[in-house]
Biopython code that builds the backbone (N, CA, C, O; Angstrom):
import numpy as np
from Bio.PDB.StructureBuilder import StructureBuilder

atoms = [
    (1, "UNK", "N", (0.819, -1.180, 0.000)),
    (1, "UNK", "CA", (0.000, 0.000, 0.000)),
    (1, "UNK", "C", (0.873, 1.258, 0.000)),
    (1, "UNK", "O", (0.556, 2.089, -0.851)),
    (2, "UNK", "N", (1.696, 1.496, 0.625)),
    (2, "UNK", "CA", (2.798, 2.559, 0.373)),
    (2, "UNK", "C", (3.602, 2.512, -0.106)),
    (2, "UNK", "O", (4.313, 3.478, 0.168)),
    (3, "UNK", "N", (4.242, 1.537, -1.137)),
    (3, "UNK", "CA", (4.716, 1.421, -2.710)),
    (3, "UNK", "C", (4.082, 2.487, -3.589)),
    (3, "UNK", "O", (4.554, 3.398, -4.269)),
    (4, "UNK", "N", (2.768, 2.031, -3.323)),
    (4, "UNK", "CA", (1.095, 2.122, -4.536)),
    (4, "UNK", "C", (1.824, 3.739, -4.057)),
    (4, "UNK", "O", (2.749, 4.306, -4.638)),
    (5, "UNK", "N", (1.098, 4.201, -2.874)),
    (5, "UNK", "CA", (1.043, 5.595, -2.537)),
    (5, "UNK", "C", (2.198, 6.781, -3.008)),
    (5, "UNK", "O", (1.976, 7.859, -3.559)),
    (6, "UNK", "N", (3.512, 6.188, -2.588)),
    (6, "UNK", "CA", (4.626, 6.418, -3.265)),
    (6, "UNK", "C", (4.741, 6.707, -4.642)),
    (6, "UNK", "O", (4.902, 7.903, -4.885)),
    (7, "UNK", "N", (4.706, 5.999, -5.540)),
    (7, "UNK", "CA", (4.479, 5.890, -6.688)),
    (7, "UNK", "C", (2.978, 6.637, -7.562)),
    (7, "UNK", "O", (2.851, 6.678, -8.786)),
    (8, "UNK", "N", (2.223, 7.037, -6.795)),
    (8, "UNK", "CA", (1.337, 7.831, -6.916)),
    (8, "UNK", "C", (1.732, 9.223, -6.541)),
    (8, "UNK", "O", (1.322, 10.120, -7.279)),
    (9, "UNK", "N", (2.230, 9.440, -5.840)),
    (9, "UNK", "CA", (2.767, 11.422, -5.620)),
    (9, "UNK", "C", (3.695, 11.722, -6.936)),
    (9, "UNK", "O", (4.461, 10.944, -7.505)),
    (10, "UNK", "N", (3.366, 13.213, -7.274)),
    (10, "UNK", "CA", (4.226, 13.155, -8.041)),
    (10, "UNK", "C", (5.524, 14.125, -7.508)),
    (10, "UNK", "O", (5.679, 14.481, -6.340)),
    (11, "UNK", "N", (6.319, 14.426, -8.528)),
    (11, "UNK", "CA", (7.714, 14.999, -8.451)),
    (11, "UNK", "C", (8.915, 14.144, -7.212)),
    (11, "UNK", "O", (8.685, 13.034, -6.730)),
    (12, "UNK", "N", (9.946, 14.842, -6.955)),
    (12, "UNK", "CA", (11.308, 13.725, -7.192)),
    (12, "UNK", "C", (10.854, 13.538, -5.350)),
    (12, "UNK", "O", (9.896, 13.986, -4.721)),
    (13, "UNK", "N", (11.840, 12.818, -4.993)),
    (13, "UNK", "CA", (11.544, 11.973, -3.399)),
    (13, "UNK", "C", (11.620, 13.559, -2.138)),
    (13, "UNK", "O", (10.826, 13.524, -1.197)),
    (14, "UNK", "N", (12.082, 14.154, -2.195)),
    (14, "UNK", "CA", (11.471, 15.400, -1.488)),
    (14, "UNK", "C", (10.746, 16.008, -1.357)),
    (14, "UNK", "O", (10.592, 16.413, -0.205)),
    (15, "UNK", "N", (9.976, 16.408, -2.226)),
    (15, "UNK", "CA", (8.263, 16.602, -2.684)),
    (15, "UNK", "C", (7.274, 15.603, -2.284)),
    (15, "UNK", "O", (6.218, 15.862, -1.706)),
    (16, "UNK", "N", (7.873, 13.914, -2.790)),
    (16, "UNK", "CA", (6.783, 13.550, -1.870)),
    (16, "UNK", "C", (6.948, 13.528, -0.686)),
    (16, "UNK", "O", (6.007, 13.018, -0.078)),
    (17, "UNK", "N", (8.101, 14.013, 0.158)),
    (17, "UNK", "CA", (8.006, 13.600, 0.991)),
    (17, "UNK", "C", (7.253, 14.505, 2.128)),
    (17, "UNK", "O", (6.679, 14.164, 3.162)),
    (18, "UNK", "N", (7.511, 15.996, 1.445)),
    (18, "UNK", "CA", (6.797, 16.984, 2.117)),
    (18, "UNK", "C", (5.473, 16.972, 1.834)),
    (18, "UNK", "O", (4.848, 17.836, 2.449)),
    (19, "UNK", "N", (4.829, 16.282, 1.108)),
    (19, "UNK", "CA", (3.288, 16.347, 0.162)),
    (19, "UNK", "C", (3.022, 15.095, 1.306)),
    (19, "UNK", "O", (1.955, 15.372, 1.853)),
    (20, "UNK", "N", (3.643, 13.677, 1.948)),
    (20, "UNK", "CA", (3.421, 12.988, 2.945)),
    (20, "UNK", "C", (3.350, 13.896, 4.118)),
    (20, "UNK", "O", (2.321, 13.735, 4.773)),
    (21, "UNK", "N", (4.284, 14.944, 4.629)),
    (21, "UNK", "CA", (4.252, 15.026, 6.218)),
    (21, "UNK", "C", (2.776, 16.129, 6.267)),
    (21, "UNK", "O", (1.893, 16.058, 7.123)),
    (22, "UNK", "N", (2.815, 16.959, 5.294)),
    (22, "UNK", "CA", (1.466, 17.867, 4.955)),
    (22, "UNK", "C", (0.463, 17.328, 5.240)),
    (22, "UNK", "O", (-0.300, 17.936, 5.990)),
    (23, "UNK", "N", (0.141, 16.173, 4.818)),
    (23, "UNK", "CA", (-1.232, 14.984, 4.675)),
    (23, "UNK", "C", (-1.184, 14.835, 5.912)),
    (23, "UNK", "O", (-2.181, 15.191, 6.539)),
    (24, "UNK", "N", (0.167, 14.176, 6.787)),
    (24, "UNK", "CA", (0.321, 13.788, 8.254)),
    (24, "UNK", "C", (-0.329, 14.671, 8.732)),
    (24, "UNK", "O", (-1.525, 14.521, 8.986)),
    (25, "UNK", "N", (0.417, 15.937, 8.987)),
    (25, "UNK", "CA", (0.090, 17.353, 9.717)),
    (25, "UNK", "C", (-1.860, 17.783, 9.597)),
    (25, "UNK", "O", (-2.531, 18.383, 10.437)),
    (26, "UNK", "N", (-2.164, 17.400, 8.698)),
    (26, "UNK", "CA", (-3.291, 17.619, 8.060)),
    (26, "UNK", "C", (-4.266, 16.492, 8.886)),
    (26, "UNK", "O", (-4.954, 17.205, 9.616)),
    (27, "UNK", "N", (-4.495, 15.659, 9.025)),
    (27, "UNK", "CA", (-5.007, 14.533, 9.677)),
    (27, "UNK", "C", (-5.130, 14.552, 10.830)),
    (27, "UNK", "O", (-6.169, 14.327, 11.450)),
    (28, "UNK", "N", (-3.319, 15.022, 11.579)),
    (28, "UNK", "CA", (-3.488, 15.233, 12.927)),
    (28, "UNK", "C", (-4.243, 16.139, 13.744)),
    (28, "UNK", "O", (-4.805, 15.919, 14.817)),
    (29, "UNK", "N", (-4.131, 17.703, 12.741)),
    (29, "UNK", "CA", (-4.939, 18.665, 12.831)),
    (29, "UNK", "C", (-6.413, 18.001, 13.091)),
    (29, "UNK", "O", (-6.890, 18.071, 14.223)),
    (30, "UNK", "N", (-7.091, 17.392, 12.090)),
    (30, "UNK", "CA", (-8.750, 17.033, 12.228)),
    (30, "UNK", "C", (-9.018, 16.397, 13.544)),
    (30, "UNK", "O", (-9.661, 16.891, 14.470)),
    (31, "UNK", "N", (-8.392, 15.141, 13.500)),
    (31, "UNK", "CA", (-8.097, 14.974, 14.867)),
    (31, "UNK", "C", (-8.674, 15.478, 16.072)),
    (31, "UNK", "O", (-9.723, 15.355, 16.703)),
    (32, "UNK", "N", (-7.450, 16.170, 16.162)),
    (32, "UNK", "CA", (-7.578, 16.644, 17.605)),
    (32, "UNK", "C", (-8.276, 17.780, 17.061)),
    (32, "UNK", "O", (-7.554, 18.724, 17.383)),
    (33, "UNK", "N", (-8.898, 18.072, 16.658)),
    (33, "UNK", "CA", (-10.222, 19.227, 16.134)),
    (33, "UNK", "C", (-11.211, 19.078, 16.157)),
    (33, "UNK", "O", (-11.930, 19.868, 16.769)),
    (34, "UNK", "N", (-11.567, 18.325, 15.703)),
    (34, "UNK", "CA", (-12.402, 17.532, 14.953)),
    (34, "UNK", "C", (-13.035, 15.908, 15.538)),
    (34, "UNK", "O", (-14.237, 15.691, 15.384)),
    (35, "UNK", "N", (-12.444, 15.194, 15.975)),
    (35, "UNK", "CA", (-12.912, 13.821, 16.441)),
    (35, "UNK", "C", (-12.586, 13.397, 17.626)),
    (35, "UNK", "O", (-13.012, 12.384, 18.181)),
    (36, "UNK", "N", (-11.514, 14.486, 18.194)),
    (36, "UNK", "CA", (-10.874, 14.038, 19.609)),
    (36, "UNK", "C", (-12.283, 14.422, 20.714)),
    (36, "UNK", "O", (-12.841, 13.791, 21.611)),
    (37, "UNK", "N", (-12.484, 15.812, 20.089)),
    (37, "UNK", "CA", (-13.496, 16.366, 21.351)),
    (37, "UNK", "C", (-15.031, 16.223, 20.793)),
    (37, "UNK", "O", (-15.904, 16.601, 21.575)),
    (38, "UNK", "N", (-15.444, 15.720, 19.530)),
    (38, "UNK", "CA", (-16.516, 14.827, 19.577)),
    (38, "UNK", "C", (-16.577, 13.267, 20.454)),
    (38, "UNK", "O", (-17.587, 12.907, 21.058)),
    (39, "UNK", "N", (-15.427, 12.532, 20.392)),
    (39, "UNK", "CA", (-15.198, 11.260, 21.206)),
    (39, "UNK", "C", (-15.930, 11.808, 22.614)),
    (39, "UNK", "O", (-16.985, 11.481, 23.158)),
    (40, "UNK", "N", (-15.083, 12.610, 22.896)),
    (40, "UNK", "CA", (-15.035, 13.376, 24.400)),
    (40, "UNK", "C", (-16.406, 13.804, 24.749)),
    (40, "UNK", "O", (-16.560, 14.002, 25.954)),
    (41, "UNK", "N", (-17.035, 13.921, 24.293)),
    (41, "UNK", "CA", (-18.663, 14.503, 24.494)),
    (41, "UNK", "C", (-19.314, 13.149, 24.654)),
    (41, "UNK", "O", (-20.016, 13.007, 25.655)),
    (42, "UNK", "N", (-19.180, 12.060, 23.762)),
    (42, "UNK", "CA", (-20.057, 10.718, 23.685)),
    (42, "UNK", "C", (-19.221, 9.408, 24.784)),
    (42, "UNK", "O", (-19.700, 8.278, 24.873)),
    (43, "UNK", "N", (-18.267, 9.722, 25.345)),
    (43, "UNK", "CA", (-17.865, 9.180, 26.208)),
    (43, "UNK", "C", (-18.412, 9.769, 27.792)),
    (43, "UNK", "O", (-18.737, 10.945, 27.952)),
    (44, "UNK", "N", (-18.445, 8.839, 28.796)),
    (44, "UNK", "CA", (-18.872, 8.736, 30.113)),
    (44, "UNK", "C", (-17.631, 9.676, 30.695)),
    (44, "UNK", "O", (-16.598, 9.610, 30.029)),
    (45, "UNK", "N", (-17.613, 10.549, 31.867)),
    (45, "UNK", "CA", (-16.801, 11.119, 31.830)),
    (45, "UNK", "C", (-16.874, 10.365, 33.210)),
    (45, "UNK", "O", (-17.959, 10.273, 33.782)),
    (46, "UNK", "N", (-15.343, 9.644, 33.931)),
    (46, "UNK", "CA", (-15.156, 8.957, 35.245)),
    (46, "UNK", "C", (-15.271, 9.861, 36.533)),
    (46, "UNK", "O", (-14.371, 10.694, 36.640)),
    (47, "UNK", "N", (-16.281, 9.838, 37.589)),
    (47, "UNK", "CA", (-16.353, 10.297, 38.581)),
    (47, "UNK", "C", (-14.748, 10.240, 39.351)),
    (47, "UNK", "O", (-13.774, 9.507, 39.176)),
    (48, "UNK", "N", (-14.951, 11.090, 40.030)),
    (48, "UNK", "CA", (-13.573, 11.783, 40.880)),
    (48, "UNK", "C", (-13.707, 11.292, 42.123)),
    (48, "UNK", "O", (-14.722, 11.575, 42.759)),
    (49, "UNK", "N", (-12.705, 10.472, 42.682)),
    (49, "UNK", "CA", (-12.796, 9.704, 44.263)),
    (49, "UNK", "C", (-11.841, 10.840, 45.171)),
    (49, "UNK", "O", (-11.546, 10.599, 46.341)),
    (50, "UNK", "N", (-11.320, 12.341, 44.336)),
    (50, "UNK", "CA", (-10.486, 12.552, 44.980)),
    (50, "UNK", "C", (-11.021, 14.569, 45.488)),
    (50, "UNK", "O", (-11.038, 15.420, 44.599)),
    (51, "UNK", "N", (-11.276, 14.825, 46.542)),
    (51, "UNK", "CA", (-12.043, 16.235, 46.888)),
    (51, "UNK", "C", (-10.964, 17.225, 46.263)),
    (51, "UNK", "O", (-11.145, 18.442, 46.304)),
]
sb = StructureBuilder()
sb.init_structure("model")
sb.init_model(0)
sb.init_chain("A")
sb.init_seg("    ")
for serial, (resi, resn, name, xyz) in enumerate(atoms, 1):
    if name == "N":
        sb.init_residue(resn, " ", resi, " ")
    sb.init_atom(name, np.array(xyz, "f"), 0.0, 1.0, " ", f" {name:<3s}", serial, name[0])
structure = sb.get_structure()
């Protein structure tokens, strides 16, 4: 699968490689934007044993 992906970006191995960490950066962003603090709402939040 990351042959395929590889071979799918174009221009020379530095380009893809910044066109990969972009996508990374990009994902992580939604993330924690986006799906971390929706999780966080539909999850039980654990009572506190501690005053």
């Amino acid at each position: 699968m990351y042959a395929a992906l590889w071979r799918a970006l174009p221009g020379p191995a530095i380009i893809r490689i910044l066109i990969l960490l972009i996508g990374a950066a990009a994902i992580v962003y939604g993330l924690f934007y986006f799906v971390f603090p929706w999780v966080a709402e539909i999850l039980p939040q654990p009572d506190s044993t501690i005053e």
